[in-house]
PyMOL CGO cylinders between C-alpha atoms (Angstrom):
from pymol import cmd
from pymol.cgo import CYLINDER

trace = [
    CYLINDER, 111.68, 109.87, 42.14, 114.44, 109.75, 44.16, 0.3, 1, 1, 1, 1, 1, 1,
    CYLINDER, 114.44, 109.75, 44.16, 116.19, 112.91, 42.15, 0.3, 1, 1, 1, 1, 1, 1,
    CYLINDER, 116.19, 112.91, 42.15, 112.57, 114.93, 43.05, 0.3, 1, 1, 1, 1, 1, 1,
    CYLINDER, 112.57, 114.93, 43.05, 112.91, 114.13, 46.66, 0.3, 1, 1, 1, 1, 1, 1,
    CYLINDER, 112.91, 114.13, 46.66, 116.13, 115.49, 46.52, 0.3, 1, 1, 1, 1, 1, 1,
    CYLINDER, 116.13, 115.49, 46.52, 114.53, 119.01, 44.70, 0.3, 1, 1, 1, 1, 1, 1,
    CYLINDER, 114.53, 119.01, 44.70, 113.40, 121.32, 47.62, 0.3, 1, 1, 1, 1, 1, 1,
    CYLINDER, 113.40, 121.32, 47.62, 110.94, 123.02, 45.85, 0.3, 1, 1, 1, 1, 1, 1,
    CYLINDER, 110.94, 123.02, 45.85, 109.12, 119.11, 44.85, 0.3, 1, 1, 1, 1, 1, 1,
    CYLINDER, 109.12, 119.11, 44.85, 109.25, 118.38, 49.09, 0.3, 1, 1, 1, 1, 1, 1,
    CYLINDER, 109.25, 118.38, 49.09, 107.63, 121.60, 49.85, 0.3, 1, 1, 1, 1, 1, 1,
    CYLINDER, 107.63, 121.60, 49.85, 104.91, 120.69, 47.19, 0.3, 1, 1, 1, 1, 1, 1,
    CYLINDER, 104.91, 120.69, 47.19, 103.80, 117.65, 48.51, 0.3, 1, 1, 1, 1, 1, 1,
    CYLINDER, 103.80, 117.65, 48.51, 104.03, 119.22, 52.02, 0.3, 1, 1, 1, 1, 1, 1,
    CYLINDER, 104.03, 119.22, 52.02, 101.51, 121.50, 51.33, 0.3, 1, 1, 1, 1, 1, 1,
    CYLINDER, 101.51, 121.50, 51.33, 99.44, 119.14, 49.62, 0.3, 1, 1, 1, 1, 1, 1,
    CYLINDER, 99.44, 119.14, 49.62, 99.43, 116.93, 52.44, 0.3, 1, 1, 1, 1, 1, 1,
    CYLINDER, 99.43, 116.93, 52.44, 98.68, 119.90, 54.54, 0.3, 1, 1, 1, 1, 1, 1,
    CYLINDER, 98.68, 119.90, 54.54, 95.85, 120.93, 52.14, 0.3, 1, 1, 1, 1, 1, 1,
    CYLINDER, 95.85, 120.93, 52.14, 94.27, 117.64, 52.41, 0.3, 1, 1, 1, 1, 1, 1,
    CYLINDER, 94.27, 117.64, 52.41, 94.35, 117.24, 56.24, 0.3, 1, 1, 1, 1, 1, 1,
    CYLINDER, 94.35, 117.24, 56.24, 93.25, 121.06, 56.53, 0.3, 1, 1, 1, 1, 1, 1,
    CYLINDER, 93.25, 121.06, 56.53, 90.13, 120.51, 54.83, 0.3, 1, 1, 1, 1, 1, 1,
    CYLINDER, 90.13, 120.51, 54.83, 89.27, 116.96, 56.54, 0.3, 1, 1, 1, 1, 1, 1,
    CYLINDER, 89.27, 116.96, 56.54, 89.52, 118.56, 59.70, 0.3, 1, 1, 1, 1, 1, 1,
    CYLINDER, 89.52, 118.56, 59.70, 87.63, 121.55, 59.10, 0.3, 1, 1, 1, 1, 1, 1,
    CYLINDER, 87.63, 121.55, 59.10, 85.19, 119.87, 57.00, 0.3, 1, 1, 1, 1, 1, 1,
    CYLINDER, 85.19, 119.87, 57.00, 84.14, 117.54, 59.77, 0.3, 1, 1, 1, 1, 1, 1,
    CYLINDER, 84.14, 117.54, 59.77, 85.08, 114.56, 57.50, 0.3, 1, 1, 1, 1, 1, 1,
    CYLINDER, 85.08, 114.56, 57.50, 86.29, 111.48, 58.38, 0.3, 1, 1, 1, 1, 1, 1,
    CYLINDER, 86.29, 111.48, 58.38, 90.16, 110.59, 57.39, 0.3, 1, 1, 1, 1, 1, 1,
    CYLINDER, 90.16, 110.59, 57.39, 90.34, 107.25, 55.89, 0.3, 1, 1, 1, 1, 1, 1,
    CYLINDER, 90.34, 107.25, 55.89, 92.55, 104.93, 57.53, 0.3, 1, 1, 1, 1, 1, 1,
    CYLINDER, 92.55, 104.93, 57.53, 91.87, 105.69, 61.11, 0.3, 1, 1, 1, 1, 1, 1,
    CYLINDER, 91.87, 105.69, 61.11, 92.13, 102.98, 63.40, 0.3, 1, 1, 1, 1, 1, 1,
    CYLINDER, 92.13, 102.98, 63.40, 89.12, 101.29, 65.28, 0.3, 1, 1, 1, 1, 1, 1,
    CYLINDER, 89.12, 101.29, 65.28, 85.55, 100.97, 63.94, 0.3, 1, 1, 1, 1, 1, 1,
    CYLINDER, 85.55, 100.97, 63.94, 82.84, 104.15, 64.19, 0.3, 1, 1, 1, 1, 1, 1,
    CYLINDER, 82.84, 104.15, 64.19, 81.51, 103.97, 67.84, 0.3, 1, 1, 1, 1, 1, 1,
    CYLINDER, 81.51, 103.97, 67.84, 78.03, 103.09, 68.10, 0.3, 1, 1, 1, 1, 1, 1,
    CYLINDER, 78.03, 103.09, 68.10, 75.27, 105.47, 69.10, 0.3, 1, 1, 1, 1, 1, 1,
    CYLINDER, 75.27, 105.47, 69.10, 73.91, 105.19, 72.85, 0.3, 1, 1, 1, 1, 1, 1,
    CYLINDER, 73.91, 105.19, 72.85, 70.49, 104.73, 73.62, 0.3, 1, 1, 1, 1, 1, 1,
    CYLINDER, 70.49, 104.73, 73.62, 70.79, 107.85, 76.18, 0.3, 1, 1, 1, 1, 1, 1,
    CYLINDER, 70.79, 107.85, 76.18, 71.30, 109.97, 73.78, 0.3, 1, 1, 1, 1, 1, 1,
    CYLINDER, 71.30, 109.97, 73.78, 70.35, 111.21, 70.43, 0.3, 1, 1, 1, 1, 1, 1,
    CYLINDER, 70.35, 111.21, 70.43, 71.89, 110.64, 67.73, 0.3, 1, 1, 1, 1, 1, 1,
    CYLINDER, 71.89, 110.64, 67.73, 74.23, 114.00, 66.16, 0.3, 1, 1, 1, 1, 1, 1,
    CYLINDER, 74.23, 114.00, 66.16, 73.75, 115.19, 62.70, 0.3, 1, 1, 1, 1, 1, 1,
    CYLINDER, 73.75, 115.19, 62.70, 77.13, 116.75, 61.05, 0.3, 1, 1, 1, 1, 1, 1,
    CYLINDER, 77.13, 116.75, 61.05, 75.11, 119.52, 60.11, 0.3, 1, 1, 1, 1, 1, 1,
    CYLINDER, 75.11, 119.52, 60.11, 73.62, 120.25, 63.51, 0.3, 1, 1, 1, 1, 1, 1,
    CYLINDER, 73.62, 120.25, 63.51, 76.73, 119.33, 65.60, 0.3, 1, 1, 1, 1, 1, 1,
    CYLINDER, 76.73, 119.33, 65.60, 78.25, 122.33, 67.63, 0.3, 1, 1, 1, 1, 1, 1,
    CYLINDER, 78.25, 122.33, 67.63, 81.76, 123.16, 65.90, 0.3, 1, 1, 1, 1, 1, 1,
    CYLINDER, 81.76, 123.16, 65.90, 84.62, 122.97, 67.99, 0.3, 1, 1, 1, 1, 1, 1,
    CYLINDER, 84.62, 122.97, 67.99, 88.00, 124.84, 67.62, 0.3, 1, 1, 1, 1, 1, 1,
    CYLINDER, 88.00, 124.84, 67.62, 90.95, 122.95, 67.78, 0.3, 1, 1, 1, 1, 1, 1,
    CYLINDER, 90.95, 122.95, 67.78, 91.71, 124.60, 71.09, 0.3, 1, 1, 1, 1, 1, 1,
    CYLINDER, 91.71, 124.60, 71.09, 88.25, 123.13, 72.43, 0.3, 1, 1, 1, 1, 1, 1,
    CYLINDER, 88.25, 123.13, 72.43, 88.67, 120.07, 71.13, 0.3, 1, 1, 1, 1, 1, 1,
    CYLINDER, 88.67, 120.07, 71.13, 92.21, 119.85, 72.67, 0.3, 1, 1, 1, 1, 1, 1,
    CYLINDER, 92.21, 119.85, 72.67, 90.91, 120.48, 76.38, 0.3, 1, 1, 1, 1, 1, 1,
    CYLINDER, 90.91, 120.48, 76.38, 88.27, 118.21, 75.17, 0.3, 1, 1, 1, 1, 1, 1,
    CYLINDER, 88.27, 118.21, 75.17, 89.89, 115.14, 75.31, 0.3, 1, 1, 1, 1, 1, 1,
    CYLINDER, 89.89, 115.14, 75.31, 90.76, 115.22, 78.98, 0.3, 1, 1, 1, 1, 1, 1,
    CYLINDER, 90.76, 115.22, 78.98, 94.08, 114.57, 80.08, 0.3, 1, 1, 1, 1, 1, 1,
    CYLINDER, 94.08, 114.57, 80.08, 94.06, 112.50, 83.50, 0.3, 1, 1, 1, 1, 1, 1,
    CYLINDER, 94.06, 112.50, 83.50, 95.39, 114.27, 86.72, 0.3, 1, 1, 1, 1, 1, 1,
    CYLINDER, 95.39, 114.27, 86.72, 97.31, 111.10, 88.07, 0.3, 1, 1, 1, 1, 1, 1,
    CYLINDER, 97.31, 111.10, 88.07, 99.98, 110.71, 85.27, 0.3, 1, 1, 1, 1, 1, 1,
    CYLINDER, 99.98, 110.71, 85.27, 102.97, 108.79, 86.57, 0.3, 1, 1, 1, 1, 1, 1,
    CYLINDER, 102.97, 108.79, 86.57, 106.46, 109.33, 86.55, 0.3, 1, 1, 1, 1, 1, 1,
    CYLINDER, 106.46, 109.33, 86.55, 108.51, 106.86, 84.01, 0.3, 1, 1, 1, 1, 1, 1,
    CYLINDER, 108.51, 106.86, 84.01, 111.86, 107.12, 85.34, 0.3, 1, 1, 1, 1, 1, 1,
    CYLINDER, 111.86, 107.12, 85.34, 110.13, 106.36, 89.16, 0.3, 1, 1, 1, 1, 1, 1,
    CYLINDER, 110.13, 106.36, 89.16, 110.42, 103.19, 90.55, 0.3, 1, 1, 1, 1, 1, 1,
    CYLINDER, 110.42, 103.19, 90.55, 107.74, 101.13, 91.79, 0.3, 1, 1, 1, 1, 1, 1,
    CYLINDER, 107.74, 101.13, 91.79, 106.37, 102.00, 95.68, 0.3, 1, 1, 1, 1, 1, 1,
    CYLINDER, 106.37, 102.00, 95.68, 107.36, 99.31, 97.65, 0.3, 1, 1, 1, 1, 1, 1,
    CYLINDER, 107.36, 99.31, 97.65, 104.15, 98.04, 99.88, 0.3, 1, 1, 1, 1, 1, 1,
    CYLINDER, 104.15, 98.04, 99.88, 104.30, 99.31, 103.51, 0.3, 1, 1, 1, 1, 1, 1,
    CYLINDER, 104.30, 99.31, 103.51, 104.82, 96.40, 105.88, 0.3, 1, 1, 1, 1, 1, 1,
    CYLINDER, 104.82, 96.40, 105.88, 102.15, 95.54, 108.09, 0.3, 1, 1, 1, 1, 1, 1,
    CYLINDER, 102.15, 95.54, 108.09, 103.37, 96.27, 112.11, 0.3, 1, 1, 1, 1, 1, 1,
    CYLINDER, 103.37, 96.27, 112.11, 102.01, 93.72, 114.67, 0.3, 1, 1, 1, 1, 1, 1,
    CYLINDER, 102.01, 93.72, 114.67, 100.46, 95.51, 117.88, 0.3, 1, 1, 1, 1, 1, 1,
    CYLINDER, 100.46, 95.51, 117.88, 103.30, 96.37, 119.83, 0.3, 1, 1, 1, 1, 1, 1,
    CYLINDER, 103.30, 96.37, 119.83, 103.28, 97.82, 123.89, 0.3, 1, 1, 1, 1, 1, 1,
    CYLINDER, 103.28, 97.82, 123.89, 103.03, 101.18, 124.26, 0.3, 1, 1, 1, 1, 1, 1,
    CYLINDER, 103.03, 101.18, 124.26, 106.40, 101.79, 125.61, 0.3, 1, 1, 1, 1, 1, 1,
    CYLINDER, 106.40, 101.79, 125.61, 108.55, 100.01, 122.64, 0.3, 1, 1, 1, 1, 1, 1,
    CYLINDER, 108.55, 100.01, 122.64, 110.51, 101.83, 120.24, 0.3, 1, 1, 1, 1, 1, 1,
    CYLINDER, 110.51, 101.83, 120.24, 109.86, 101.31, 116.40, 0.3, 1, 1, 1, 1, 1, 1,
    CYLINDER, 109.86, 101.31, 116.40, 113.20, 101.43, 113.71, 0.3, 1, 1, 1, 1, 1, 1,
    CYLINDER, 113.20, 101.43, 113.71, 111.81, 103.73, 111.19, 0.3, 1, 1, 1, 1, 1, 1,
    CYLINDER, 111.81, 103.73, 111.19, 113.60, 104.03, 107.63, 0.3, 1, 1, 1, 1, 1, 1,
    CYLINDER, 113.60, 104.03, 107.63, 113.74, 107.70, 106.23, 0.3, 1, 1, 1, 1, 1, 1,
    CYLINDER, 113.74, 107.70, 106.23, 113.92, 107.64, 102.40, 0.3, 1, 1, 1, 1, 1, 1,
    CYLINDER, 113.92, 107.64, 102.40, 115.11, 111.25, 99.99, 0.3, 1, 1, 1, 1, 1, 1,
    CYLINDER, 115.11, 111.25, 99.99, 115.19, 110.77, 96.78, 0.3, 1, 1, 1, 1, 1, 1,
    CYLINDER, 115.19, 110.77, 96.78, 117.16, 113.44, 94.96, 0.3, 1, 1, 1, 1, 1, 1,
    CYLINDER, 117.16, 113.44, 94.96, 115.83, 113.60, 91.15, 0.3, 1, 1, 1, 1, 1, 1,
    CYLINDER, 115.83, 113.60, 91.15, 116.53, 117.25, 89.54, 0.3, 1, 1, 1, 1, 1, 1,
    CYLINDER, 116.53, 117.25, 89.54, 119.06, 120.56, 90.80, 0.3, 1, 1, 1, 1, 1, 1,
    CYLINDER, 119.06, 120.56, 90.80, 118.08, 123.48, 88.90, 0.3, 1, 1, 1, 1, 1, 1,
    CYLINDER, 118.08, 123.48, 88.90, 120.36, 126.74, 89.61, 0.3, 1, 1, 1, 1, 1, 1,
    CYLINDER, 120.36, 126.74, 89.61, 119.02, 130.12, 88.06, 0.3, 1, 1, 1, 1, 1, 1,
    CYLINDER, 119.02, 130.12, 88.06, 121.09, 132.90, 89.08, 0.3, 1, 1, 1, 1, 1, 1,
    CYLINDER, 121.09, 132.90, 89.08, 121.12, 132.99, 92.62, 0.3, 1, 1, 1, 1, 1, 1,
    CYLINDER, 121.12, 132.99, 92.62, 118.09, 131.19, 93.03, 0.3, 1, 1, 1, 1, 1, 1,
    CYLINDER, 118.09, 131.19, 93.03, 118.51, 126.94, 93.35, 0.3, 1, 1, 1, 1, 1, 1,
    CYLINDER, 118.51, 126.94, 93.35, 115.37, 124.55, 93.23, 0.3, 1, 1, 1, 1, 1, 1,
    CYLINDER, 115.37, 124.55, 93.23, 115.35, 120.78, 93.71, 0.3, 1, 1, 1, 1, 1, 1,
    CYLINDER, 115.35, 120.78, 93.71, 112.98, 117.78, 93.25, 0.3, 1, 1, 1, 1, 1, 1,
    CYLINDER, 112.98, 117.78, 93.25, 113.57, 115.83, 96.41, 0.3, 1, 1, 1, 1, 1, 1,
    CYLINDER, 113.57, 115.83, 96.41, 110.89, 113.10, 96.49, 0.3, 1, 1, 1, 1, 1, 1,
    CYLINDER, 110.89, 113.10, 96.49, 108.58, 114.73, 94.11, 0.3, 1, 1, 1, 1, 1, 1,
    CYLINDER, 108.58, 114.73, 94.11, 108.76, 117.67, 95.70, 0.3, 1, 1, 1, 1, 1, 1,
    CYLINDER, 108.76, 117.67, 95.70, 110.40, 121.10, 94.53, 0.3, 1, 1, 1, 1, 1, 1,
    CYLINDER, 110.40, 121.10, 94.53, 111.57, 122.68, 97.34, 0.3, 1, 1, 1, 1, 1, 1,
    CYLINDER, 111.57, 122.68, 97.34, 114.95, 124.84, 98.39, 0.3, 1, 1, 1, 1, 1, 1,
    CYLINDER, 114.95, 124.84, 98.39, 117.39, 124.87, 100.19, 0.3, 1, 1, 1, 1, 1, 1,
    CYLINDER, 117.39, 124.87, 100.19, 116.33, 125.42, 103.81, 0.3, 1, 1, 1, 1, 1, 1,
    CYLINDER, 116.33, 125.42, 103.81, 112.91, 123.70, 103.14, 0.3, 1, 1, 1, 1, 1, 1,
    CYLINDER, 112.91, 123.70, 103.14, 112.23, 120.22, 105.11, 0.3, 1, 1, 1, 1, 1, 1,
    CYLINDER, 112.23, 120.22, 105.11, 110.83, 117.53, 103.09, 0.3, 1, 1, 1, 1, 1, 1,
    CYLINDER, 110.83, 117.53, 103.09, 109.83, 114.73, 105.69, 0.3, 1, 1, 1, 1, 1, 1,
    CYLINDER, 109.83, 114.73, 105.69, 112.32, 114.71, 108.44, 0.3, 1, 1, 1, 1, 1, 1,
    CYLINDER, 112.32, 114.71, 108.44, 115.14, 115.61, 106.49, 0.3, 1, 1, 1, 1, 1, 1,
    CYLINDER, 115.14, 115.61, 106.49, 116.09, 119.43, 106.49, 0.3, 1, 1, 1, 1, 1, 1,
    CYLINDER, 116.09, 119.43, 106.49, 117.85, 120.70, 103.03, 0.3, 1, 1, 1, 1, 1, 1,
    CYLINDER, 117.85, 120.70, 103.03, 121.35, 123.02, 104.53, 0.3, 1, 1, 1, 1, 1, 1,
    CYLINDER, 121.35, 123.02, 104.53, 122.57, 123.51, 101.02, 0.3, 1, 1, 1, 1, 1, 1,
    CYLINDER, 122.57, 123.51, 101.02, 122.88, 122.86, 97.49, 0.3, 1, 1, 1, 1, 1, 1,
    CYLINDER, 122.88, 122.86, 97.49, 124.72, 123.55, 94.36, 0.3, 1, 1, 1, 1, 1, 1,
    CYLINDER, 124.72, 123.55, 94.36, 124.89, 121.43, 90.81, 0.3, 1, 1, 1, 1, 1, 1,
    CYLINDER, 124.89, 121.43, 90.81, 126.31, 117.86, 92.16, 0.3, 1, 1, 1, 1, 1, 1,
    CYLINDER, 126.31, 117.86, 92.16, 123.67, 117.89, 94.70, 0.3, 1, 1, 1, 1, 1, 1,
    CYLINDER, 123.67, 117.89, 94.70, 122.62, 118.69, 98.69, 0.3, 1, 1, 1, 1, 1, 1,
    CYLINDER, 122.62, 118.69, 98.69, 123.81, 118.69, 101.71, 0.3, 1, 1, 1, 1, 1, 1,
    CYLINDER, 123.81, 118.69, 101.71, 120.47, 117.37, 104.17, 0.3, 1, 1, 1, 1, 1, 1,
    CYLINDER, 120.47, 117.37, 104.17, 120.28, 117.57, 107.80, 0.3, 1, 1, 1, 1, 1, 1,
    CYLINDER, 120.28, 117.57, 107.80, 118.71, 114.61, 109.54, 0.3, 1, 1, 1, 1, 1, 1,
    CYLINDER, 118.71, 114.61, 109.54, 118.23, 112.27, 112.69, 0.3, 1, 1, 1, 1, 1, 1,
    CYLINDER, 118.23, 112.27, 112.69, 121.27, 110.73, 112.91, 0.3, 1, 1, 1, 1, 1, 1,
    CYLINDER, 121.27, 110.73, 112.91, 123.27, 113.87, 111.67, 0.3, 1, 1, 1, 1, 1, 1,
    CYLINDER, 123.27, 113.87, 111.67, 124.40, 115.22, 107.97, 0.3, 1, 1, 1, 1, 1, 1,
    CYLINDER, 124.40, 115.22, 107.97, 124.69, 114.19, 104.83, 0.3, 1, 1, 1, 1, 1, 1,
    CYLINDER, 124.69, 114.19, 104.83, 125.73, 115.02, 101.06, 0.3, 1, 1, 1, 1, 1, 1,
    CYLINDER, 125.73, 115.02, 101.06, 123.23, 113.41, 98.76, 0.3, 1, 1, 1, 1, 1, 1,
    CYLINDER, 123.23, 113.41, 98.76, 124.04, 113.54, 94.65, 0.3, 1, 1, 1, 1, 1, 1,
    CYLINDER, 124.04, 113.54, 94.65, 122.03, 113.68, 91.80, 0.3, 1, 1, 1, 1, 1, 1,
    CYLINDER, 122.03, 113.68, 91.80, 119.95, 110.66, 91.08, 0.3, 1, 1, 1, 1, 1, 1,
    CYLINDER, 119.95, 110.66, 91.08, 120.83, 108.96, 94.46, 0.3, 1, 1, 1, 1, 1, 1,
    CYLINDER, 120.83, 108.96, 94.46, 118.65, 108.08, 97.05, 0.3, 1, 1, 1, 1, 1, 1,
    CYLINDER, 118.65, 108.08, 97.05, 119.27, 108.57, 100.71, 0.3, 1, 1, 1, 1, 1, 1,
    CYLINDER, 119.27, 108.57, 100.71, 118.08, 106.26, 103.55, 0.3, 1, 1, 1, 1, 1, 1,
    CYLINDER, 118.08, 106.26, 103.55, 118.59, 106.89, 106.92, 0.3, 1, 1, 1, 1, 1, 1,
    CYLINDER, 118.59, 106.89, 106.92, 117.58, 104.57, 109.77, 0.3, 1, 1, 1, 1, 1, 1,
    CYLINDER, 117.58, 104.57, 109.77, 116.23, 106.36, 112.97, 0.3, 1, 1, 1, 1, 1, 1,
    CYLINDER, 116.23, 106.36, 112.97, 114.04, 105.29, 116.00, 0.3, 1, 1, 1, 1, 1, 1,
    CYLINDER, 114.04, 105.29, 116.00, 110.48, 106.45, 116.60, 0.3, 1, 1, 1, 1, 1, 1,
    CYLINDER, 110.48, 106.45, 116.60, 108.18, 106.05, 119.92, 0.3, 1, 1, 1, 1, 1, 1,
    CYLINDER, 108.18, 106.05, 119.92, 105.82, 103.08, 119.21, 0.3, 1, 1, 1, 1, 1, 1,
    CYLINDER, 105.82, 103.08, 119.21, 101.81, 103.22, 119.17, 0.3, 1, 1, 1, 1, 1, 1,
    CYLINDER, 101.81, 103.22, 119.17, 100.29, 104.28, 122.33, 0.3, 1, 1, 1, 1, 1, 1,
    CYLINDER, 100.29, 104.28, 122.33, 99.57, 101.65, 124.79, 0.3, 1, 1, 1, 1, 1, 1,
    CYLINDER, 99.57, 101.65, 124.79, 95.24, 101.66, 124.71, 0.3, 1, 1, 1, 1, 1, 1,
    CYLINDER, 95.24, 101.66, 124.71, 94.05, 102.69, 127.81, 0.3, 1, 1, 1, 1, 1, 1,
    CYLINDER, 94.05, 102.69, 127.81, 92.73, 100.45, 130.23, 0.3, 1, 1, 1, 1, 1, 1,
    CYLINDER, 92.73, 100.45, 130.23, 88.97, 99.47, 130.57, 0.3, 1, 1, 1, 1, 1, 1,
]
cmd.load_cgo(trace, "trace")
């Protein structure tokens, strides 16, 4: 067997066997033995579908079909952090505030440069929450911000610590 597998013409045999047989299970409307997970069971809502009478899909149909879910999640992201809770504070106090850019992707084209800062694609001279992109090139940004200007690489993550005006003071009664 072994000196078969080696034989290009034997591979390409059995690969269009194999393709023969899952061609006509799929178009036939058959089921493939060995799939995983028992037949589902008809609902009581609806009536039950005949193979015969069953509307044929295409495979491009029965791609969009299956419904691909508009929140997918980055892998590489970290976990948010949960926001912490800010006791009622006067009205005239002043409230340290934490800026956070996250630098994930430079893409240079030409003349053109695009960036993923905090999920965002943006370029330079686009502001992304209070930071303000100057300029960029393949090792990563130079931002303008708060407490002044910084370079910020690849993959790092920037956090600047800045002061904000506090909640307005409610008015009297």
């Amino acid at each position: 067997m072994r000196k078969l597998l080696n034989r290009p013409w034997f591979v390409a045999l059995l690969a269009l066997a194999a393709l023969f047989v899952v061609s006509r299970a799929v178009f036939s409307g058959a089921k493939v033995r060995g799939t995983a997970g028992p037949d589902p069971e008809p609902t009581t809502d609806s009536a039950p579908v005949d193979a015969e009478t069953a509307p044929r899909l295409s495979v491009l149909e029965a791609l969009k079909a299956l419904g691909i879910p508009a929140t997918v999640r980055d892998p590489f992201a970290l976990p948010p952090k949960p926001a912490e809770v800010v006791a009622d504070l006067p009205g005239n106090t002043v409230v340290e505030v934490v800026d956070k850019l996250r630098l994930s992707a430079v893409w240079v084209q030409g003349t053109a440069v695009f960036l993923l800062l905090n999920g965002q694609i943006c370029q330079p001279g686009d502001t992304v929450e209070r930071f303000t992109v100057e300029s960029a090139d393949v090792d990563g940004v130079w931002v303008r911000h708060a407490s002044g200007r910084s370079f910020l690489a690849v993959g790092r993550e920037l956090a600047v610590q800045s002061t904000a005006p506090g909640p307005a003071a409610p008015l009297s009664q």
